[in-house]
C-alpha positions as a Markdown table, in Angstrom:
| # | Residue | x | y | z |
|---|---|---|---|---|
| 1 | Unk | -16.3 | -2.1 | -1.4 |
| 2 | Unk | -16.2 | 1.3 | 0.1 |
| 3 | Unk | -17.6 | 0.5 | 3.2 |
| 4 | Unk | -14.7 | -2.8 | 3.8 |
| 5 | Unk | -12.3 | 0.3 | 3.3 |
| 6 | Unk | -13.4 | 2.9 | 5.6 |
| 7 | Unk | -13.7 | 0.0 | 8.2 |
| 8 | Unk | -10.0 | -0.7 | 7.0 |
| 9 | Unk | -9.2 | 2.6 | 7.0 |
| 10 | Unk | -10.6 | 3.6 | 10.6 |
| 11 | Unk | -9.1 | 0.7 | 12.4 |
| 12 | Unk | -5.6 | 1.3 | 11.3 |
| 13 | Unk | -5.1 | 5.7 | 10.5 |
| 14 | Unk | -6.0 | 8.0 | 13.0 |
| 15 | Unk | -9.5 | 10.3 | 12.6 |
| 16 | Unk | -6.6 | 13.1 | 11.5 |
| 17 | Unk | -5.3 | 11.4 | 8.7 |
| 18 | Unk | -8.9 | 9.8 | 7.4 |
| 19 | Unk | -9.8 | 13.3 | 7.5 |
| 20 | Unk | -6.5 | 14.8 | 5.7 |
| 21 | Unk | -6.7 | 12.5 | 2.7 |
| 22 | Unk | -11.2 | 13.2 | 2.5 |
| 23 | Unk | -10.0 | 17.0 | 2.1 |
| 24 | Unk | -7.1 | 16.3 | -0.1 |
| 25 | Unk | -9.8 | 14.2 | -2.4 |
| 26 | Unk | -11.4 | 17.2 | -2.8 |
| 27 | Unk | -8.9 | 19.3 | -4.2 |
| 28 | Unk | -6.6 | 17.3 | -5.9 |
| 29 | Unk | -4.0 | 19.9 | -7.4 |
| 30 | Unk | -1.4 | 19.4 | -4.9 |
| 31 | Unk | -2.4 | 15.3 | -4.8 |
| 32 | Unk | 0.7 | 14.0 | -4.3 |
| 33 | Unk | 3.4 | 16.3 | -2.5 |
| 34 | Unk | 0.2 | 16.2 | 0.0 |
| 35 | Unk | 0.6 | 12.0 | 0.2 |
| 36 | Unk | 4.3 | 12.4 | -0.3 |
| 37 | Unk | 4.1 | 14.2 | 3.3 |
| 38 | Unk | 1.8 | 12.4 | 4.9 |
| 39 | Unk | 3.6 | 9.2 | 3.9 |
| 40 | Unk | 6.9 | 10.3 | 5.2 |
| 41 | Unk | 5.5 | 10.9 | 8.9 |
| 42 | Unk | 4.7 | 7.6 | 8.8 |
| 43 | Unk | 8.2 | 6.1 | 8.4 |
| 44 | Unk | 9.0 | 3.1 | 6.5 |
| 45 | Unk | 9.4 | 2.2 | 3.1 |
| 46 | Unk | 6.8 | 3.9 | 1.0 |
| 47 | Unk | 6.7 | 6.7 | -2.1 |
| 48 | Unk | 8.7 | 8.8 | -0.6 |
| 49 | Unk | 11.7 | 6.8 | -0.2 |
| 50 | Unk | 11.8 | 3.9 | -2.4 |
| 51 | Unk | 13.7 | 6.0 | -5.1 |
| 52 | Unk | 16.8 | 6.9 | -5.7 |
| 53 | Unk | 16.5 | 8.9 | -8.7 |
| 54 | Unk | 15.1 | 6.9 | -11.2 |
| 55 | Unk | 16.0 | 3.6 | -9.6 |
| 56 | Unk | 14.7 | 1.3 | -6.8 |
| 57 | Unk | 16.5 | 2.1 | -3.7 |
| 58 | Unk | 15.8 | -2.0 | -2.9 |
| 59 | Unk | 18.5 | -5.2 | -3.6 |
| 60 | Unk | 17.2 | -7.2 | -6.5 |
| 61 | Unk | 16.2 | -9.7 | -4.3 |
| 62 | Unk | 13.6 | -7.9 | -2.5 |
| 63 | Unk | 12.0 | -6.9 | -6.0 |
| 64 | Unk | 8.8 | -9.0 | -5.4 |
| 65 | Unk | 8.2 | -6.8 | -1.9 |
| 66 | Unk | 8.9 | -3.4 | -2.8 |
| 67 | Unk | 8.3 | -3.4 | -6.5 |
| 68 | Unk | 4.5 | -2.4 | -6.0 |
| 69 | Unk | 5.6 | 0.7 | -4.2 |
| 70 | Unk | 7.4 | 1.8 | -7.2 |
| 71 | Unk | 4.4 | 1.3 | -9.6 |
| 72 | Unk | 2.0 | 3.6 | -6.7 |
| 73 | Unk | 4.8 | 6.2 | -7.0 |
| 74 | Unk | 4.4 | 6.3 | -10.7 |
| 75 | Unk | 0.5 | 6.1 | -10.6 |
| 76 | Unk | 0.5 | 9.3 | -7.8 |
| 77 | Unk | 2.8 | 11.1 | -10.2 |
| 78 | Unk | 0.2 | 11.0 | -12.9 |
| 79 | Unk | -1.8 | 13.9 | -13.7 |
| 80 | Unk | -4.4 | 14.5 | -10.8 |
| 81 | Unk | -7.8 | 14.2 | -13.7 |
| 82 | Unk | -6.4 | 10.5 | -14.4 |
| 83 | Unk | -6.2 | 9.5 | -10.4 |
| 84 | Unk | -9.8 | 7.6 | -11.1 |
| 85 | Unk | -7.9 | 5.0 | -13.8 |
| 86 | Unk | -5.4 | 4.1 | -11.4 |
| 87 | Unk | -7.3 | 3.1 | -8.3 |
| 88 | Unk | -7.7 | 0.1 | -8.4 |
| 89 | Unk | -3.7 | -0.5 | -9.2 |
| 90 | Unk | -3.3 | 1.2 | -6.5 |
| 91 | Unk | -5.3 | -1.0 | -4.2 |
| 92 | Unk | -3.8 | -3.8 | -6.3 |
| 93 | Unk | -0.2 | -2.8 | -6.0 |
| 94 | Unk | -1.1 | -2.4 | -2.3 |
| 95 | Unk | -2.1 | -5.9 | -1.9 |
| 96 | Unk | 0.8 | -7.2 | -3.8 |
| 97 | Unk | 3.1 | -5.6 | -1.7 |
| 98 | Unk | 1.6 | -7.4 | 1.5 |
| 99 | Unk | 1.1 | -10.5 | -0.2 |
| 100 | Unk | 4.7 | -10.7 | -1.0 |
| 101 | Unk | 5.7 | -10.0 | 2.6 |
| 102 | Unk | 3.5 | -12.5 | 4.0 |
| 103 | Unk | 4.6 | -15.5 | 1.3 |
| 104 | Unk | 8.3 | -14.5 | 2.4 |
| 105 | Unk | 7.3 | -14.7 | 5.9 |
| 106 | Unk | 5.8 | -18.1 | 5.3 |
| 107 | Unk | 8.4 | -19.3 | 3.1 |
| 108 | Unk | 5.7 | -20.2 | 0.7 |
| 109 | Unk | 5.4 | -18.8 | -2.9 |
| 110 | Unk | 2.1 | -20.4 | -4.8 |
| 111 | Unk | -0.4 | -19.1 | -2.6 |
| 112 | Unk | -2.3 | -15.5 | -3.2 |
| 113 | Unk | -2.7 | -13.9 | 0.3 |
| 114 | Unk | -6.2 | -15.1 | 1.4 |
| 115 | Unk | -5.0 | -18.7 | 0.5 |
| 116 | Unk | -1.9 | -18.1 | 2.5 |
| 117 | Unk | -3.7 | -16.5 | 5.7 |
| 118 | Unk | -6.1 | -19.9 | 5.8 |
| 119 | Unk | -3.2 | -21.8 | 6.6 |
| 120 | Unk | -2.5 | -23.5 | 10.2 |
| 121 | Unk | 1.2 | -21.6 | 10.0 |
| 122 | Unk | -0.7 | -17.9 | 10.0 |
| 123 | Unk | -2.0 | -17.8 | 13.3 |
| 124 | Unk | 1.8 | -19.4 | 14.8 |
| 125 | Unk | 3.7 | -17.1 | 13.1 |
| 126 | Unk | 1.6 | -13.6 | 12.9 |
| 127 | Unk | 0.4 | -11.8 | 15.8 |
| 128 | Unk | -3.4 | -11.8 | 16.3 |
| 129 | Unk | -4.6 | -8.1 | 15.6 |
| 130 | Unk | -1.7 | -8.4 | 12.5 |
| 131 | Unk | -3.7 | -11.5 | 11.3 |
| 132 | Unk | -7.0 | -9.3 | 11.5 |
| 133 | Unk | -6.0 | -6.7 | 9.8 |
| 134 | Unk | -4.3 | -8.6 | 7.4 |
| 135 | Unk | -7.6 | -10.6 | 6.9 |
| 136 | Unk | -9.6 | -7.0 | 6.9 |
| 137 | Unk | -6.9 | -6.4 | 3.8 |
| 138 | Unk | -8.1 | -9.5 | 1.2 |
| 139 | Unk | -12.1 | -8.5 | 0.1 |
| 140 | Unk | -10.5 | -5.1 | -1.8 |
| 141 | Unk | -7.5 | -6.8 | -3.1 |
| 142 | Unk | -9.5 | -9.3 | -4.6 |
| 143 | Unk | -11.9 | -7.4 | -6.3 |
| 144 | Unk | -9.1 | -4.8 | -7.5 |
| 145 | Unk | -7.3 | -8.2 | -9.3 |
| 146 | Unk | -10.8 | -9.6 | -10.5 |
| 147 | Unk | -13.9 | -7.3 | -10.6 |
| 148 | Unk | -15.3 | -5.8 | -13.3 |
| 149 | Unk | -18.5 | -5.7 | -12.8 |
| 150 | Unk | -19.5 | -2.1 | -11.6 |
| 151 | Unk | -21.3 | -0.1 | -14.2 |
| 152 | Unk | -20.1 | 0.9 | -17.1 |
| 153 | Unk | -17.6 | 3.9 | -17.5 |
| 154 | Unk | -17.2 | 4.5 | -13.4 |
| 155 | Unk | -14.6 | 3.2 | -11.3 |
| 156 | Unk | -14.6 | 0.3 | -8.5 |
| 157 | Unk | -12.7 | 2.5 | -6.1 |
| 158 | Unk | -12.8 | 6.3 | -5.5 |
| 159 | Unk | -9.4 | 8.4 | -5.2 |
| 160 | Unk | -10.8 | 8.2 | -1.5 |
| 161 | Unk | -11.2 | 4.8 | -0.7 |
| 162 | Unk | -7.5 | 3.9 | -2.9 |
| 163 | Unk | -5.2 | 6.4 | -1.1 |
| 164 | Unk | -6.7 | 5.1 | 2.5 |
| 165 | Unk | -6.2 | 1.6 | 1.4 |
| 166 | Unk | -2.7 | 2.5 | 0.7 |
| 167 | Unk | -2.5 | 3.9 | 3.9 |
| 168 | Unk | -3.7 | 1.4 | 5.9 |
| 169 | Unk | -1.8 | -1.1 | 3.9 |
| 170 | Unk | 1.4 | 1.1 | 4.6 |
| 171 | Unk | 0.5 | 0.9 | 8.5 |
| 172 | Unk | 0.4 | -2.8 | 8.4 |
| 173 | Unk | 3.6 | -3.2 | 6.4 |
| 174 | Unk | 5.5 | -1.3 | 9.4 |
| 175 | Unk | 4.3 | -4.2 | 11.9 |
| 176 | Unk | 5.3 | -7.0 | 9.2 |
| 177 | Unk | 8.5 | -5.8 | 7.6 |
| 178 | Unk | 10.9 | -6.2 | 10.8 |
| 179 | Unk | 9.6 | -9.8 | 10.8 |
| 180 | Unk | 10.2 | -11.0 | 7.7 |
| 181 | Unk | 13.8 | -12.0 | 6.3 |
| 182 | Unk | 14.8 | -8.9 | 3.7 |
| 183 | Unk | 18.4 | -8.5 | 1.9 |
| 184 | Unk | 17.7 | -4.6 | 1.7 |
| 185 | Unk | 19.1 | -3.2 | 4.7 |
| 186 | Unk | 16.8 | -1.5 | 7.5 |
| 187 | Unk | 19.4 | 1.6 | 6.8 |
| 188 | Unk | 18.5 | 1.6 | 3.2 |
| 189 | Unk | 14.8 | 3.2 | 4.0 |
| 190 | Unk | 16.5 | 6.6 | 6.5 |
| 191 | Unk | 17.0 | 8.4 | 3.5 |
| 192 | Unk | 14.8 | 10.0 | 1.1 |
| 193 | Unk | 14.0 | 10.6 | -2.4 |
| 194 | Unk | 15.4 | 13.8 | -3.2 |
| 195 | Unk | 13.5 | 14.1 | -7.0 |
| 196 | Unk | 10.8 | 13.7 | -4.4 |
| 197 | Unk | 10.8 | 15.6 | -1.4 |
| 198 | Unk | 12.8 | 18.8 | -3.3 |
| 199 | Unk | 9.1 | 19.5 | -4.6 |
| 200 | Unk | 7.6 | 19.9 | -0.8 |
């Protein structure tokens, strides 16, 4: 599963930021002002802004899309020697968050993501190198939601692998956001969490 990441990983981040979070990996201390940062150069809607204090900056509406991002803030704010327990919710709540995009996109809401890619309406409505990467997204997500069947007491996914999947998921929710229909306004996401960003 490591290797479908990297390969994730290295067509969407720049060598810089694969290289930022391999370092950060190895020191954990400072885990997640470090993601917290690198997160807020990339813009969006991602941990550090879907806060507002202790609630969800989103309309109630939007809670299937933007929910997931609020469960990786929690799971980043844990305490850096339980990172390994949480990577794969990580790469699941990653997932989700895409998956909920795309069904919204689609107008569609029994289909899982790799169901919902196979139909005729993905390639019409998404953009090829979108579709791709969106496709290059599924392998991980499925095995984070159904795999248990590495050895016992280690973990599917390294710290690693997890924060580059959300990154990479983050970079592909930036070309799919302003196509989708969402009752959260754009403006919404300019601001940041100040519980958050008062630690950097």
């Amino acid at each position: 599963m490591e290797n479908e990441i990297i390969a994730i990983a290295s067509r969407l981040l720049a060598s810089e930021e694969i290289r930022n979070i391999q370092l950060l990996c190895k020191n954990r201390d400072n885990l997640f002002l470090e993601i917290i940062k690198i997160d807020m150069k990339l813009g969006g809607v991602g941990i550090h802004n879907i806060n507002k204090g202790n609630t969800g900056r989103y309309e109630i509406k939007d809670r299937d899309i933007f929910r997931p991002i609020q469960y990786i803030y929690a799971y980043l704010k844990m305490q850096p020697g339980d990172f390994d327990w949480v990577t794969r919710e990580i790469i699941h709540m990653s997932g989700l968050h895409l998956e909920s995009l795309v069904k919204r996109l689609f107008n569609i809401d029994r289909f899982p993501l790799g169901q919902a890619l196979a139909l005729p309406l993905a390639k019409l409505k998404l953009e090829r190198q979108l579709y791709l990467n969106l496709k290059g997204i599924i392998k991980p997500y499925n095995s984070a939601k159904h795999h248990l069947d590495h050895k016992k007491d280690t973990h599917l996914f390294s710290v690693e692998c997890a924060l580059l999947y959300y990154l990479s998921v983050r970079k592909i929710s930036l070309k799919l956001m302003p196509i989708v229909h969402l009752y959260t306004s754009a403006e919404i996401w300019d601001t940041l969490d100040i519980d958050s960003t008062n630690l950097i």
